[in-house]
C-alpha positions, -999 to +999 in steps of 0.1 A: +533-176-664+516-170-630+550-159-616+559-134-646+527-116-641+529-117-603+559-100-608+548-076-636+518-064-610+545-049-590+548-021-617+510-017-623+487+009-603+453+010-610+423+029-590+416+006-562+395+018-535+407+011-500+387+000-472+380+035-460+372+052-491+345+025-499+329+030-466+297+053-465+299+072-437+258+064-430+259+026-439+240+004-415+255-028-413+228-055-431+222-081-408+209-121-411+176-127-395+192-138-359+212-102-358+245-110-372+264-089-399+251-104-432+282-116-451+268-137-477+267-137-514+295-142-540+322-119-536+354-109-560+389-104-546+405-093-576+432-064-573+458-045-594+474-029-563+508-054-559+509-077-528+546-061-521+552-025-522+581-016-546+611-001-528+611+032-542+576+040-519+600+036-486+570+032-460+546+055-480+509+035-483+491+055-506+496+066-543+496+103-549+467+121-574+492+124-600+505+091-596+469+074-598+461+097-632+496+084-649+487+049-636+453+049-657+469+065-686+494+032-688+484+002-707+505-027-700+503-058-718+509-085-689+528-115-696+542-097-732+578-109-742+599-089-773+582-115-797+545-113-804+524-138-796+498-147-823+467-169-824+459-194-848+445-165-875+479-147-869+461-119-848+483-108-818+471-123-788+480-131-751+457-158-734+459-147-698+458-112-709+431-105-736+408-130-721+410-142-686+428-112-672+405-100-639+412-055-641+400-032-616+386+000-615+380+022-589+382+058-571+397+069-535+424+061-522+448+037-540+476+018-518+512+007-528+507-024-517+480-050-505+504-057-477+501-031-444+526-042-422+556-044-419+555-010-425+576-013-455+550-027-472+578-065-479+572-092-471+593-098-437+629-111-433+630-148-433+640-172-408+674-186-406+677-211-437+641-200-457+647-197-494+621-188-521+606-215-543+577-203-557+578-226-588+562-218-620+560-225-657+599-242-657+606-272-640+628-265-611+652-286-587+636-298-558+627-331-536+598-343-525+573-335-512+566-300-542+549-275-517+541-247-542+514-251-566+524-246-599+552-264-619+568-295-604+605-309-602+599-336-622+576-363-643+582-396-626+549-392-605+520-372-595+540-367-567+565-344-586+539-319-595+528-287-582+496-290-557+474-272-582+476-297-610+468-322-587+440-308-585+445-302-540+452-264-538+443-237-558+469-211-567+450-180-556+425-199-528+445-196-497+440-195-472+450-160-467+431-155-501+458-137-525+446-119-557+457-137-589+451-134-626+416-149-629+388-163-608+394-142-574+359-155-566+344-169-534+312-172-516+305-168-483+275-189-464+257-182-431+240-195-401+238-189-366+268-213-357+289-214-392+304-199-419+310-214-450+335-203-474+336-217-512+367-206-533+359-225-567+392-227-577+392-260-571+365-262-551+372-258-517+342-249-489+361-244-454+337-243-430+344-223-400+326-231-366+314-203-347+332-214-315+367-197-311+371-222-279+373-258-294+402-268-321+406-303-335+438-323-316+474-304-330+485-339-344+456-336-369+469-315-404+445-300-430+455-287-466+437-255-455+438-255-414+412-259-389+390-226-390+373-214-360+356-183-355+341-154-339+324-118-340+341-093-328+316-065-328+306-065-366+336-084-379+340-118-386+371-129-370+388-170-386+416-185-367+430-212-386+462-232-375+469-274-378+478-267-415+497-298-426+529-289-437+523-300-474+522-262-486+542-236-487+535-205-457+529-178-485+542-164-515+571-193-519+585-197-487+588-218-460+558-244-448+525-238-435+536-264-405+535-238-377+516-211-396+487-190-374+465-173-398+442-146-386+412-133-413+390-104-406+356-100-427+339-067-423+314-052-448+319-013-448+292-008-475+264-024-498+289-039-518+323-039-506+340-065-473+371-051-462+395-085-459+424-085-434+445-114-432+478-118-407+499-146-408+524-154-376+546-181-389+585-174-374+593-208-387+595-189-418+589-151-410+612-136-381+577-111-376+541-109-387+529-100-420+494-081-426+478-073-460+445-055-471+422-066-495+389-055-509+362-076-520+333-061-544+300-084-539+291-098-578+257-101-586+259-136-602+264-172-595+294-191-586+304-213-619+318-244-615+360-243-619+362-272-644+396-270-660+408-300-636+381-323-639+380-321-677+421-319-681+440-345-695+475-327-685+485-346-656+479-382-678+496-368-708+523-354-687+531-386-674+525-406-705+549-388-725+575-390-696+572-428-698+574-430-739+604-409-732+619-433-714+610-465-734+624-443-762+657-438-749+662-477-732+651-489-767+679-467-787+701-474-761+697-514-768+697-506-808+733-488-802+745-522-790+737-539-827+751-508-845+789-508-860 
């Protein structure tokens, strides 16, 4: 389901302001009490512009006026199929859609794609042997070990299941932090020395020292890298590398084994960070790829991602694999008694 509507938000345009439009030309930069740019708070990444830029925009980055008006005039119903799909009291009803679908609105300038550069606004051409496996909803061939994080290849194990239901990565977390269809939520802690990131899907708080000079040893992998950072003027710049090869390098290819990430955090206005992220993998990219995202500051609380902890899925999953299997040695013994 994830993959259909990733693929479906390459035909929707909504208003979503870019990074420039948000900006107020007169905005003094809010600062923490030892001078820094004030970052924290909880902060939504949510966005209806497509990661990729469909093909018939060529290199063109922004939508025209009467492309934007059309674009709010549309109503899509993500994830819809020819046959209805209806809740329990027979009313039509898509779950993703009618209540956990995260929509913008904005005004200014609207891109074509979250992705800058290449210029084409694609994701770049792949190194010699990369294929796509994104997974998703069906079951697809594979070995071990299942890099992408939703679906699996299989039910003997845990070990055959994407990395989100077990409960290690969240789909939309990153890092690079990619909009999905819900819970494109973070916050962002401060002192003088660290930064703390929380995405709560699936609870994960990076913490990024302030000290661009020091890594941990490159025989040491992380499921989300070894941060470091540093200020360039007023933004907030993470270098994260030492990823551990157990995930994919983004959006279904490759592994994050020799991946460079590169995140910039700059707050352009009272409530909008512009979010740059570059990733410099050519294990899987044969050149960089650079995306834009803006993130709208939420005045509320973080709540806590519970699905995992409360879901049964992965024991059921395997439980019903195993009684599968008992079924079908036991009728194979009963066909030895029959005539």
């Amino acid at each position: 389901m994830i993959r259909q509507c990733s693929l479906l938000l390459l035909l929707w345009f909504s208003l979503q302001a870019s990074q420039l439009g948000l900006a107020a030309e007169d905005y003094e930069v809010l600062r923490t009490q030892w001078g820094l740019p004030d970052l924290q708070g909880v902060w939504n990444f949510s966005s209806n512009v497509p990661m990729q830029r469909p093909e018939n925009f060529g290199a063109r980055q922004y939508l025209t006026a009467d492309e934007i008006s059309t674009a709010q005039g549309q109503r899509f119903s993500l994830g819809a199929t020819g046959a209805p799909t209806r809740s329990a009291s027979g009313v039509e009803a898509f779950y993703n859609d009618t209540i956990w679908m995260e929509k913008i609105r904005g005004a200014g300038n609207v891109r074509t794609s979250l992705i800058v550069f290449p210029p084409n606004g694609r994701i770049p051409e792949l190194a010699q042997g990369i294929e796509n496996l994104p997974g998703g909803e069906i079951e697809t061939v594979g070995v071990r070990p299942v890099r992408f994080v939703i679906g699996g290849i299989g039910r003997d194990g845990p070990e055959d299941r994407g990395l989100s239901e077990r409960c290690l990565v969240g789909f939309n977390a990153g890092p690079p932090l990619s909009p999905s269809v819900y819970n494109n939520n973070l916050q962002i802690v401060q002192n003088k020395d660290h930064v703390v990131i929380l995405t709560e899907m699936v609870h994960d708080a990076r913490i990024v020292k302030l000290d661009k000079d020091t890594a941990v040893d490159e025989n040491v992998g992380l499921w989300s890298g070894d941060s470091r950072g540093y200020w360039d003027d007023d933004t907030l710049v993470v270098v994260t590398q030492n990823f551990n090869g157990l995930t994919q390098s983004f959006d279904g290819f490759g592994t994050s084994k020799n991946k460079v990430l590169t995140e910039r955090f700059t707050r352009i206005g009272p409530l909008t960070i512009n979010y740059e992220f570059t990733i410099d993998d050519p294990s899987t990219f044969t050149d960089k790829l650079s995306a834009i995202v803006p993130m709208t500051k939420v005045e509320s609380q973080l709540y806590e991602y519970a699905c995992h902890e409360g879901n049964y899925g992965m024991a059921n999953m395997l439980r019903g694999a195993r009684r599968k299997d008992a079924t079908e040695v036991s009728d194979r013994v009963a066909d030895l008694f029959r005539d």
